[in-house]
C-alpha positions as CSV (number, residue, x, y, z in Angstrom):
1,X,0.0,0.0,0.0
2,X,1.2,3.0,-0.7
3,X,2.4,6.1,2.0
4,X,-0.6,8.5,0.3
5,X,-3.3,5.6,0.7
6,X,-2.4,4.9,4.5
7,X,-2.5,8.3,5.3
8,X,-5.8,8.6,3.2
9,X,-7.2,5.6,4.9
10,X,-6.1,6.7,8.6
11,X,-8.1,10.1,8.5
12,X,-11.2,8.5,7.2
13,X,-10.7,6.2,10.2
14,X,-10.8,9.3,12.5
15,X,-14.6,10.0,13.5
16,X,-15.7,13.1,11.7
17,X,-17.2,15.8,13.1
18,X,-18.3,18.1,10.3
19,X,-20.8,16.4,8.2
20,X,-21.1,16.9,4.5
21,X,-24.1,19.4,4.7
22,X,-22.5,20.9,7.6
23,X,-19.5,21.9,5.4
24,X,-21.4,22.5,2.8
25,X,-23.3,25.5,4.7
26,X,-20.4,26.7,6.5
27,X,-18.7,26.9,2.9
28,X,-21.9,29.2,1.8
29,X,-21.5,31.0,5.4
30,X,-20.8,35.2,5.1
31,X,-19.8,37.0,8.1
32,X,-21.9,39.7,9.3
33,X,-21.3,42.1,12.2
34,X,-22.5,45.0,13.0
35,X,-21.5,48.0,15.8
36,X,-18.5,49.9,16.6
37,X,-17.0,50.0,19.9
38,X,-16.2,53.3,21.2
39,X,-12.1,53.0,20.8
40,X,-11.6,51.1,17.7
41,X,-12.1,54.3,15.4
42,X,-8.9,55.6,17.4
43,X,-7.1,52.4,16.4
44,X,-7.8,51.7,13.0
45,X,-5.6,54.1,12.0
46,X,-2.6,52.0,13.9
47,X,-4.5,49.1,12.6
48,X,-4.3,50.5,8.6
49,X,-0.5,51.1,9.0
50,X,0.5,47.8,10.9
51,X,-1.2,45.4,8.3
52,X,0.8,47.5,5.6
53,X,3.7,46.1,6.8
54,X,3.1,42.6,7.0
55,X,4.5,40.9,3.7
56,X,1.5,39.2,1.1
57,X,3.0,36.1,1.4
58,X,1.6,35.7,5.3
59,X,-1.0,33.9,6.1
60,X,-4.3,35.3,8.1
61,X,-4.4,32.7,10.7
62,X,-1.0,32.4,11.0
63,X,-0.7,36.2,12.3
64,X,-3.9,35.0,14.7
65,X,-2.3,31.8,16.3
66,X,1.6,34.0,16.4
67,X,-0.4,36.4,18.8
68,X,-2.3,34.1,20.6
69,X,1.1,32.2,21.4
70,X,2.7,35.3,22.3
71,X,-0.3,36.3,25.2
72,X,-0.4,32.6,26.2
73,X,2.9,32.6,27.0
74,X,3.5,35.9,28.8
75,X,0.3,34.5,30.8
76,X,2.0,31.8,31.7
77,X,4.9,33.5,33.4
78,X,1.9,35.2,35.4
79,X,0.8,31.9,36.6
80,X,3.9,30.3,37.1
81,X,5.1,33.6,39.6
82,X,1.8,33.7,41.1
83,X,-0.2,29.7,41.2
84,X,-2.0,31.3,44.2
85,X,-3.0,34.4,41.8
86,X,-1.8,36.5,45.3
87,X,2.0,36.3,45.6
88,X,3.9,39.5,44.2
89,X,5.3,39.5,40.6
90,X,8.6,40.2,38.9
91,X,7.8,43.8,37.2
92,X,9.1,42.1,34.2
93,X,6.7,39.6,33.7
94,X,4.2,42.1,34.2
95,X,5.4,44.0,31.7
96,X,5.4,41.3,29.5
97,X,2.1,40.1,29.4
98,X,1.0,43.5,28.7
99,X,3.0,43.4,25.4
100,X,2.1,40.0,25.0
101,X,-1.6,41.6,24.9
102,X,-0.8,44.6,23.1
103,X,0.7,42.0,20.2
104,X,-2.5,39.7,20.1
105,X,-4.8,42.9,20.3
106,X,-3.0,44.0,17.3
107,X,-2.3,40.8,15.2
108,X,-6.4,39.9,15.7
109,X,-7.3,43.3,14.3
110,X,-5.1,43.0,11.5
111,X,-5.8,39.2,10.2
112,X,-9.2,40.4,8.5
113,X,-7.5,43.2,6.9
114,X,-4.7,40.8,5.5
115,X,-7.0,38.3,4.2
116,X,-8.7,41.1,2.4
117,X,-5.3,42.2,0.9
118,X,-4.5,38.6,0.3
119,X,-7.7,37.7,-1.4
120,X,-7.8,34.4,1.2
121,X,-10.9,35.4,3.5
122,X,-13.0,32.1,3.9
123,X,-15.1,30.6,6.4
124,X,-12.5,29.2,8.0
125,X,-11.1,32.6,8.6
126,X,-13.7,33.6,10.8
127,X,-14.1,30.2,12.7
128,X,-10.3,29.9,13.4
129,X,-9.9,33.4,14.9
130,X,-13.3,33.3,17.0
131,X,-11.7,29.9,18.6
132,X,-8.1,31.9,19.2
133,X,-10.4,34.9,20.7
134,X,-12.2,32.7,23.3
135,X,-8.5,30.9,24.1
136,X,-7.5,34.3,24.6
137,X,-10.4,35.3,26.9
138,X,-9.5,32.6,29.9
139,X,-5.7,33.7,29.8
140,X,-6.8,37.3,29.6
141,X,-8.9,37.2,32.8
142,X,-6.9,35.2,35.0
143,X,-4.0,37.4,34.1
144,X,-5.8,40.4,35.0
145,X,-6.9,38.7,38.4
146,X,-3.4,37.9,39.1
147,X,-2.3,40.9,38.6
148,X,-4.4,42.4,41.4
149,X,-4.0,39.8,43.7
150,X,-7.5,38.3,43.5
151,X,-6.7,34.9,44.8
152,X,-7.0,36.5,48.2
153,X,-11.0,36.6,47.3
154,X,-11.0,33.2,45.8
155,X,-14.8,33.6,45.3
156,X,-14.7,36.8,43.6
157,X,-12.2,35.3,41.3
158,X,-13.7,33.0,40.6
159,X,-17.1,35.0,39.6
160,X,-14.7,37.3,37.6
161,X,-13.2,34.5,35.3
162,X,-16.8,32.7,34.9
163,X,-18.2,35.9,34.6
164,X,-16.4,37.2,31.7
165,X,-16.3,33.6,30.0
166,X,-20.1,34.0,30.0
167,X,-20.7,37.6,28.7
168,X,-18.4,35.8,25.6
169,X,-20.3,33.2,25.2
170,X,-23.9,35.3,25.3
171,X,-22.3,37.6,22.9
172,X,-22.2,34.1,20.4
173,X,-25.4,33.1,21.7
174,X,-27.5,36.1,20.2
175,X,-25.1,35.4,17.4
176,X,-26.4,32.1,16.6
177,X,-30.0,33.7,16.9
178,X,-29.8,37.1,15.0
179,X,-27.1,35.8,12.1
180,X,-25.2,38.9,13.1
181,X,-22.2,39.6,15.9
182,X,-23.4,43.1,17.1
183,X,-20.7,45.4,19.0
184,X,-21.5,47.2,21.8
185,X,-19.8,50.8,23.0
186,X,-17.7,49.0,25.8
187,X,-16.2,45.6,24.0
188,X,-13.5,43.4,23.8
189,X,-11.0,46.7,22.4
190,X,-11.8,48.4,25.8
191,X,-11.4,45.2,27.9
192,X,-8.0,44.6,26.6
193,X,-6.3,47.7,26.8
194,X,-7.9,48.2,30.5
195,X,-6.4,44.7,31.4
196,X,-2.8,46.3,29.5
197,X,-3.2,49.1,31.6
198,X,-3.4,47.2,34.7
199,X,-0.6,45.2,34.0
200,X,1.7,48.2,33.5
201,X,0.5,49.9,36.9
202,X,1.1,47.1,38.8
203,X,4.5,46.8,37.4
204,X,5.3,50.0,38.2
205,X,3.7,50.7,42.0
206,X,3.7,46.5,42.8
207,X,0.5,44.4,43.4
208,X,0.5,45.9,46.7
209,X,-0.8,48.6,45.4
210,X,-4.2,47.1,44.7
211,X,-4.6,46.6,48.3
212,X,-4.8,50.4,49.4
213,X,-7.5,52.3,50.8
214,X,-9.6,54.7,48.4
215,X,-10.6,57.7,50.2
216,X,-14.0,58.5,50.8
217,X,-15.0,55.1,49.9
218,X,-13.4,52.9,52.9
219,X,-12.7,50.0,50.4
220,X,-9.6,48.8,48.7
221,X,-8.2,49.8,45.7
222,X,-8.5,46.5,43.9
223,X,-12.6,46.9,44.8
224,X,-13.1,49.7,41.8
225,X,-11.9,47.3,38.5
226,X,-13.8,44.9,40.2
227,X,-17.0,47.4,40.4
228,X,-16.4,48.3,36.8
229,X,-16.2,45.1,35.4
230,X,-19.3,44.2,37.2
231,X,-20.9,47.1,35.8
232,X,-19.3,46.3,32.2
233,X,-21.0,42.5,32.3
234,X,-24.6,44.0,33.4
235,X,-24.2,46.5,30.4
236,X,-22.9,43.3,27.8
237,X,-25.5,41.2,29.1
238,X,-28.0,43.4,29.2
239,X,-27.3,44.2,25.6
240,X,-27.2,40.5,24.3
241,X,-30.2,39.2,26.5
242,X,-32.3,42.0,24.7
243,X,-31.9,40.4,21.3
244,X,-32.3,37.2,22.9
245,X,-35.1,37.3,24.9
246,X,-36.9,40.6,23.1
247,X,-36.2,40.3,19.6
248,X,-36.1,36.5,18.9
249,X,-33.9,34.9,16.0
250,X,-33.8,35.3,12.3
251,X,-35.4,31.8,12.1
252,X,-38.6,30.3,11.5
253,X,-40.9,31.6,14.7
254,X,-37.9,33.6,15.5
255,X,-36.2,31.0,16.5
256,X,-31.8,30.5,15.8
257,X,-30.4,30.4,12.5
258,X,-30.4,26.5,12.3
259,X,-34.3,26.5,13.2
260,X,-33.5,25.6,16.8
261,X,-34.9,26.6,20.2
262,X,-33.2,30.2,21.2
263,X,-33.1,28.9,24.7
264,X,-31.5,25.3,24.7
265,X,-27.7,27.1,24.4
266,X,-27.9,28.4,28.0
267,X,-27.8,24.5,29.2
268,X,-24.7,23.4,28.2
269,X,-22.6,26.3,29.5
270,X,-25.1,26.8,32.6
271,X,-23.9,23.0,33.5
272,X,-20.4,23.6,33.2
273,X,-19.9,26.9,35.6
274,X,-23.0,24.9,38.3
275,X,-20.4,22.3,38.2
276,X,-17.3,24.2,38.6
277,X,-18.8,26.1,41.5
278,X,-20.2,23.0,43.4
279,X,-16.8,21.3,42.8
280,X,-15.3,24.6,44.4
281,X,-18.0,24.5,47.4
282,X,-17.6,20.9,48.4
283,X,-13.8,20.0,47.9
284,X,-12.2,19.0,51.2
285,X,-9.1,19.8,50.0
286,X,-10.1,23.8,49.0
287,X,-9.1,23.3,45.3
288,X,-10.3,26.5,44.1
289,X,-8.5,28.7,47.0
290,X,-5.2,26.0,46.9
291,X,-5.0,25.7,43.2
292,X,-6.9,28.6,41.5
293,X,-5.0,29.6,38.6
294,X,-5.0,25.3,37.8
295,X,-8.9,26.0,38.9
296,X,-9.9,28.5,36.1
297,X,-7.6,26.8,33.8
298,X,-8.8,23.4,33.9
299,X,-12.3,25.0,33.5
300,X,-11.4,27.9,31.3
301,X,-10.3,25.0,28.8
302,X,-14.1,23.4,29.1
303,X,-15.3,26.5,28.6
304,X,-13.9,27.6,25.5
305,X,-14.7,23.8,24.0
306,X,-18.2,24.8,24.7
307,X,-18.2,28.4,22.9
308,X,-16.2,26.7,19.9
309,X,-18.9,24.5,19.3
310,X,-21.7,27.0,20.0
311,X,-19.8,29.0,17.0
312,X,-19.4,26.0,14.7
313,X,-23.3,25.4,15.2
314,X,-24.1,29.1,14.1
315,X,-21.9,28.9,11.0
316,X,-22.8,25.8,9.9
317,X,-26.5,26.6,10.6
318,X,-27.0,22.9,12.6
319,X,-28.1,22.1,16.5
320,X,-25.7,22.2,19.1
321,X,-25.7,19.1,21.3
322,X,-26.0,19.0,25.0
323,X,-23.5,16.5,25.8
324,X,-19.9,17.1,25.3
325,X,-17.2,14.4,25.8
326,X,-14.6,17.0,27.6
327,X,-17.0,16.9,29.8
328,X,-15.9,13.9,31.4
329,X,-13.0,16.0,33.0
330,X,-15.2,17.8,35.7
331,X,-17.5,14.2,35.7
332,X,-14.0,12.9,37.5
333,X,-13.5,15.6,39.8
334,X,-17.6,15.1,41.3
335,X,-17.2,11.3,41.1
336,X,-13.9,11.4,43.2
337,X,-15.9,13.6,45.7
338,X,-18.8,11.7,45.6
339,X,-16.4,8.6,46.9
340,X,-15.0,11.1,49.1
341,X,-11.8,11.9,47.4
342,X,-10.0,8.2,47.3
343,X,-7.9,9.5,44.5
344,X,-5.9,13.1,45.0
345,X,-8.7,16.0,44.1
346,X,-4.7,18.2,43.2
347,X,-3.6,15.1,40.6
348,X,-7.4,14.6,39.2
349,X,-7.8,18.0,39.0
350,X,-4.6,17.9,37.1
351,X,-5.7,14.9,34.8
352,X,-8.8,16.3,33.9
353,X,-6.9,20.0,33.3
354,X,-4.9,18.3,30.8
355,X,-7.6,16.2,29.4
356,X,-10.1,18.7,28.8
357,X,-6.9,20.7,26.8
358,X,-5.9,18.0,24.9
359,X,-9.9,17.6,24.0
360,X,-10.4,21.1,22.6
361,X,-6.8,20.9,21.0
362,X,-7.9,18.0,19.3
363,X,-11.2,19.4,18.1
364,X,-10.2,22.4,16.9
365,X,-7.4,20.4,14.6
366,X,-9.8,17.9,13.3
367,X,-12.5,20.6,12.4
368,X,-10.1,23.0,10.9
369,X,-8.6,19.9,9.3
370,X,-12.5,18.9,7.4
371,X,-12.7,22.7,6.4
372,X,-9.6,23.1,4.8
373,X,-10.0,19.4,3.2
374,X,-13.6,20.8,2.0
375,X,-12.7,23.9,0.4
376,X,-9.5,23.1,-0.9
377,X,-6.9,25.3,1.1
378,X,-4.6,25.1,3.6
379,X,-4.9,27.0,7.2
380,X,-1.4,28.3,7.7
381,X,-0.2,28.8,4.0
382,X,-1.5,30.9,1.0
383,X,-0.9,29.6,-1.9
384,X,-0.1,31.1,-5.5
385,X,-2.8,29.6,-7.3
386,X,-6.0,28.7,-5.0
387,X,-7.1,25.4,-5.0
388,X,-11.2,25.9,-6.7
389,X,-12.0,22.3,-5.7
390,X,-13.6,21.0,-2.8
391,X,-11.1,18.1,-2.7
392,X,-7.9,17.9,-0.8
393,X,-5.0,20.1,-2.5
394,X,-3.3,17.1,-3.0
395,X,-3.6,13.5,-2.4
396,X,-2.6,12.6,1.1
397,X,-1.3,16.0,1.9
398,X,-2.0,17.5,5.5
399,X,-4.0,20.6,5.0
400,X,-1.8,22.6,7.6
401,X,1.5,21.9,5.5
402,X,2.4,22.1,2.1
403,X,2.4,19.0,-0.3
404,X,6.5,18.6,-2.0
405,X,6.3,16.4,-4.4
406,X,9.2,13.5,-4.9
C-alpha cells in the first residue's frame, strides 16, 4: 500500500465531526457584524498602518495563532510567579504580558485586513480566529486577576473569570439567533487595553498597590476594577439578552439560524460553571483557594470547548448538542468527591486540566482539518494559485503543510 493511501485511509478512520451538509453550509456561510466600539475608530488608523507592513505572502491565521502564542505565553509567566493568583510579581513579567496583549490585540485586528489584501478570507477565517479569541479570553482574565492579587478573594475570582467567560459566550449566543455579531460601545478593544493598563500599573507601584484604601469610599483599591467590570458584564448582558429574549432569532418563529430553540444554548454552558462552583463548594481539600490559577484553567479549557462548538453550530446553521465528551474531566472531579476523594482532588484535577486541553486541542485540529480538506486550502499557507475544488489540495497531503512532491 502505498504512504498516500495509509495516510488517506487513517483520516477517514478518525470520527468526523463536520458532516457533509455541515460543510457545505459553512462553505456558503458570510460574516456579518455589525456596531463599533467606542475606541476602535482611534485604532484603525494604527491598525491601517500595521497590516501594511506585513509581507503578502503571510497567512491570516498564521498572524492569529503567532499572537495568541505570544499572550499565552506571557500569561503563563503570570501563573507560574503567582499559582495562588496573590503572591507579588517580577515587574518584568508584568510588563510582558501587557505586550504579549498589546501583540495579540494588534495581530487579531489586522488578520481580516490581511486576508482582504491577500484575497484568502474564507469561512474558515472567521471560525479559526473566533476559537483563538475565546482561548485568549480565559488567559486574559486570569491574568488580570493575578495581577491584582485576586486569589485573596478566591470567590470573587472565581465570579470574575466565569463571569467574563459567560458575557463571551452570550455575545455568540445572540449570534447564533440574529445571524449577526453586534458590537456594543464598551467591548472586547476596551477590555484589553484596561487589562494592559493594569498590568503596566502594577509593574510599576507593585500588586500591593491594589490593596490600598480609596478615600471617601473605605474600600480597597483592587474593589473599583472589580465594580467596573461588574458594571461592564450587566451593560454586555444586558445588551445580548435584549436580542435574545426581546427580539427573537432570524429563524422560523424567531427561532436561531439552524431553526432551533433560542433557549437550549444556556444549558450546556449553565452545566459547566453549576459544576465548577459546586466542585469549588464541596472540595475537602479547597481546590479553588489552593490551586486557582489550575482551577480556572482546567475549566477555562471546558469553557472555551463549549463556545467553539456553540460558533461551529451558528456557522454551519446545525443544533448544538447538550453533551460534550470533555466533559468527562469535571464528571472525574464530582465522582472522586462523591467517593470522598479516594484518589488526590490536586492530581485529578490535574488529569482532567490536561484532558479537557488536549480535548479542545484536538477538536479544533480535526474541524479546521475537514474545512480546509472541504474547500480546498490550507490554514497556515496561501498559496499562488488557489485550489477551486472541494477536494484535498493534494492526495494525502496535511491541510496545515504544504504537499513537496518527490
Amino acid at each position: 500500500m502505498k504512504t498516500s493511501d495509509k495516510t488517506m485511509g487513517l483520516q477517514s478512520s478518525v470520527t468526523k465531526i463536520l458532516s457533509e451538509s455541515q460543510l457545505k453550509r459553512l462553505s456558503e456561510h458570510k460574516y456579518n457584524a455589525g456596531g463599533v466600539s467606542i475606541l476602535e475608530p482611534l485604532l484603525q488608523p494604527f491598525w491601517r498602518w500595521l497590516v501594511e507592513q506585513i509581507p503578502l505572502w503571510i497567512a491570516p491565521n498564521l498572524l492569529t495563532i503567532a499572537g495568541l502564542v505570544m499572550n499565552v505565553v506571557s500569561t503563563l509567566f503570570l501563573i507560574y510567579y503567582s499559582p495562588d493568583a496573590k503572591s507579588e510579581l517580577p515587574a518584568w513579567t508584568l510588563l510582558l504580558a501587557a505586550l504579549g496583549l498589546f501583540l495579540y490585540q494588534s495581530l487579531d485586528a489586522i488578520d481580516g485586513k490581511q486576508a482582504r489584501r491577500t484575497q484568502t478570507s474564507s469561512a474558515l477565517g472567521e471560525l479559526f480566529d473566533h476559537g483563538c479569541d475565546s482561548v485568549s479570553m480565559v488567559f486574559v482574565t486570569l491574568g488580570a486577576t493575578i495581577a491584582i492579587n485576586l486569589g485573596n478573594a478566591p470567590y470573587w475570582l472565581l465570579f470574575e473569570n466565569f463571569g467574563a467567560l459567560f458575557v463571551f459566550y452570550c455575545a455568540h449566543w445572540q449570534t447564533y439567533l440574529s445571524g449577526m455579531l453586534k458590537f456594543g460601545k464598551l467591548d472586547v478593544t476596551e477590555g484589553q487595553l484596561t487589562v494592559i493598563s493594569a498590568y503596566i500599573l502594577t509593574a510599576i507601584f507593585g500588586s500591593q498597590m491594589w490593596q490600598v484604601p480609596v478615600p471617601v469610599l473605605g474600600v480597597e483599591l483592587r474593589t473599583l476594577p472589580m465594580i467596573f467590570s461588574i458594571v461592564g458584564f450587566l451593560i454586555q448582558l444586558r445588551f445580548n439578552f435584549s436580542i435574545i429574549f426581546l427580539e427573537g432569532g432570524s429563524g422560523k418563529n424567531k427561532s436561531t439560524v439552524a431553526g432551533t430553540s433560542t433557549i437550549f444554548p444556556v444549558f450546556p454552558v449553565a452545566l459547566v460553571m453549576g459544576v465548577g462552583v459546586m466542585v469549588a463548594v464541596q472540595s475537602p481539600s479547597q481546590l479553588l483557594e489552593n490551586h486557582p490559577c489550575l482551577y480556572l484553567l482546567a475549566f477555562g479549557m471546558l469553557l472555551v470547548k463549549i463556545i467553539n462548538r456553540l460558533v461551529v453550530a451558528h456557522m454551519t446553521k446545525s443544533e448544538m448538542d447538550f453533551w460534550d465528551p470533555s466533559m468527562i474531566g469535571p464528571a472525574l472531579l464530582v465522582v472522586n468527591q462523591y467517593f470522598d476523594c479516594v484518589v488526590s482532588e490536586y492530581l485529578v484535577l490535574w488529569l482532567a486540566m490536561i484532558f479537557m486541553t488536549v480535548d479542545v486541542c484536538w477538536y479544533s485540529y480535526l474541524v479546521c482539518q475537514e474545512i480546509c480538506s472541504y474547500l480546498g486550502i490550507y490554514c497556515f499557507i496561501i498559496t499562488s494559485k488557489p485550489h477551486k475544488s472541494k477536494a484535498p489540495p493534494s492526495e494525502g497531503a496535511s491541510p496545515f503543510m504544504p504537499h513537496r512532491s518527490k
